[in-house]
N, C-alpha and C positions, 0 to 999 in steps of 0.2 A: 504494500500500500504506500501510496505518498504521502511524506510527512509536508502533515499543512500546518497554517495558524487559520483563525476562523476568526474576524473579527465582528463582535459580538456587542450588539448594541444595550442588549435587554429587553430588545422590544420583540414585536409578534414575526415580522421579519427574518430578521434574523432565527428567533424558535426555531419559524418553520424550518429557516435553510437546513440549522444544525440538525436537526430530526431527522432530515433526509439523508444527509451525511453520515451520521451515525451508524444509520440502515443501510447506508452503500459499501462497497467493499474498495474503490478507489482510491479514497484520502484518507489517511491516518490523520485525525485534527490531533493535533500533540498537545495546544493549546487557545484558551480564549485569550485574544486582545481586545482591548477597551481606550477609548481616550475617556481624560475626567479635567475636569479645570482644577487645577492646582488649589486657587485662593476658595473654591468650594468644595473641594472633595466631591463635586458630583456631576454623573454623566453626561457629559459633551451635550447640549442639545434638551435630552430630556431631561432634564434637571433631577433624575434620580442619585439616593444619597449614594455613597461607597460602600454601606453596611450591607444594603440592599442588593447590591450588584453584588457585594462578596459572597452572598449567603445564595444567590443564584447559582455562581460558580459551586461553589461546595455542593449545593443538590444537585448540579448534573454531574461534578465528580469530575472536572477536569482544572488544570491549573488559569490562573488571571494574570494576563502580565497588563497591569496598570501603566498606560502614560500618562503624564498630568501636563498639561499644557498651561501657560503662563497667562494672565488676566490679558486682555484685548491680543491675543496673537495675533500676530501679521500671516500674512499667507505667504510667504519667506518663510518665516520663523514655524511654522507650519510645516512646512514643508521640510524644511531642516531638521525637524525635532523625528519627524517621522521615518524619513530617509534612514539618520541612526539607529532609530527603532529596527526598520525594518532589514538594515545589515546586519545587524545584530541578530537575527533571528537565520538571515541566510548563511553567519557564519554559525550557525548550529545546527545546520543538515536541513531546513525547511526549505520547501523549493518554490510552496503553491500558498496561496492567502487567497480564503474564501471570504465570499460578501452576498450578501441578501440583497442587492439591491434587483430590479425588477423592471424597469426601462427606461430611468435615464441616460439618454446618449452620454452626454456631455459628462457625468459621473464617472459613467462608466471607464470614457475615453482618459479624467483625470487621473484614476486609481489604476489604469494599465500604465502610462507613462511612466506615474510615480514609481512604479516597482519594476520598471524595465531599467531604471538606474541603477539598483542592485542586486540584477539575473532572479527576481520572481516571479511567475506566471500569478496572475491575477484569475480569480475562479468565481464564474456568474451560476448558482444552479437555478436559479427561480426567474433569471431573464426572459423576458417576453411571455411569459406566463399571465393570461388575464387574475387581472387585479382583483376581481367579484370570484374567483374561482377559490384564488388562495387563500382567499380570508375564511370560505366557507368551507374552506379543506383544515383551515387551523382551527376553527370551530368543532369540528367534525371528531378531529383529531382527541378533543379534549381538551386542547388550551385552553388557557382564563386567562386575560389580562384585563388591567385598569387604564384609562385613558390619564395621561397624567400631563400632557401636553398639548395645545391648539393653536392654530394660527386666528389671532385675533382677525382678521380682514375676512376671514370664511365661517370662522365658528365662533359660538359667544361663551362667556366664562364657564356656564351650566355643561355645556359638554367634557369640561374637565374634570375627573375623578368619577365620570363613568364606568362601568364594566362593557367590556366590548362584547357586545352582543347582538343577536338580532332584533333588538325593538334602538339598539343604538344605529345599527347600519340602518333602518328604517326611517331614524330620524333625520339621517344626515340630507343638507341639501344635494341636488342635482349635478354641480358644481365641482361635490367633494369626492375625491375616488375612495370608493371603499378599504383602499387598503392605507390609504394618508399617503400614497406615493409619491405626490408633490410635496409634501410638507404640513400638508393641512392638521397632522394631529399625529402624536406620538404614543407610546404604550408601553408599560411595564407588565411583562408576563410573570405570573406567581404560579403559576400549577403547568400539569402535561406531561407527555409519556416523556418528556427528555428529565424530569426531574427525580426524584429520588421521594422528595417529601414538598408539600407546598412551601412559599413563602411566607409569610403573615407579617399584612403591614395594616398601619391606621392611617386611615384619611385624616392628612395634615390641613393649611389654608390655602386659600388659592390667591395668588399672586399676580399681577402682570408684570415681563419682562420686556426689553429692550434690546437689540443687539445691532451691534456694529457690522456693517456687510464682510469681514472678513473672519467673525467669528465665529463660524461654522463654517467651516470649509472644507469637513468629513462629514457631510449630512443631507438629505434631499434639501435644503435650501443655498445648494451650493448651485452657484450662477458664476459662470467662465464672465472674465472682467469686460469684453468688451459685449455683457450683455450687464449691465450696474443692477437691472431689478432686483431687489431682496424685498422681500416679507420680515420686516423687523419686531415686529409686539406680537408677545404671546403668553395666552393665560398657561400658567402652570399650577396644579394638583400638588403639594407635596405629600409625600408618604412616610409615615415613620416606621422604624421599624419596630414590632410588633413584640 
């Protein structure tokens, strides 16, 4: 099998990818990667804590290699920080880095580049896969996750600290893909056949944030610079751990 890393958001996405991997015999995933913000200890985006994402790792029983990125990174310093990362990992026998992502071109196109720098094949298993399929296959499957993130310009605060469900995919507007593939909304997964034992968290307050167009630049809100649109305000769900 090929030793991979599987970079691992915590959300339903990514789940699914890892699931299927798990049950394929091609990749050996050796380990989870993660980014987290430094000055919050919490994940890149979805603003999930570090306790939460570690206690993830332990129920599906693989290792977390934490990077923590520095308050407003530049997408330089991004890109810097990662690169080492990801040597780092090529000088430890991995060849392949998996991702959940589902069909953004331009994502896509950023994360093969970045790891053609040093000799890793980048690995899509759920590309081009309809987006109403997957969601209703991670449902299926048994996952549970909490909505813990929204893009304010598509969704309003109420939709955050949802359970992802089918009276929530009913509610979503016209607009919003059901799987949040643009950005519109993010998710902590707590149960499912990749876990060991659930997660258990409490619904914390809900928040609105702000973000700089360079602060995400591992995330479906990532927009190549000669396109400047960003979605910057978003209500966030926090979770505590339980």
């Amino acid at each position: 099998m090929i030793p991979s890393i599987f970079n691992w958001s915590g959300g339903k996405d990514s789940s699914l990818c890892l699931h299927h991997e798990l049950q394929g015999k091609k990749y050996k995933v050796e380990k989870l990667l993660t980014t987290l913000s430094g000055p919050t200890q919490r994940v890149s985006m979805h603003g999930v804590r570090q306790e939460l994402l570690q206690q993830q790792a332990h129920s599906i029983g693989l290792p977390l290699q934490q990077i923590f990125l520095p308050e407003h990174a530049s997408m330089s310093a991004y890109d810097d920080i990662m690169e080492s990362s990801m040597r780092e990992q090529q000088q430890q026998g991995i060849s392949h880095a998996i991702f959940g992502d589902i069909n953004l071109e331009d994502l896509r196109a950023y994360r093969e580049k970045q790891l053609e720098k040093v000799n890793l094949q980048a690995v899509f298993p759920l590309w081009n896969r309809p987006t109403k399929e997957l969601v209703q296959e991670f449902l299926q499957l048994g996952f549970k996750a909490v909505v813990v993130c929204v893009n304010e310009r598509l969704l309003d605060a109420s939709f955050a600290g949802r359970l992802l469900d089918d009276t929530f995919l009913q509610d979503l507007p016209a607009n919003v893909d059901p799987a949040g593939e643009n950005g519109e909304f993010h998710t902590f997964v707590f149960d499912g056949p990749i876990f060991h034992q659930p997660i258990p968290y409490i619904l914390g307050e809900t928040v609105r944030k702000t973000y700089a167009p360079a602060a995400a630049p591992d995330d479906e809100c990532f927009k190549q610079e000669e396109n400047p649109v960003f979605d910057n305000a978003f209500w966030f769900r926090d979770l505590l751990p339980a």
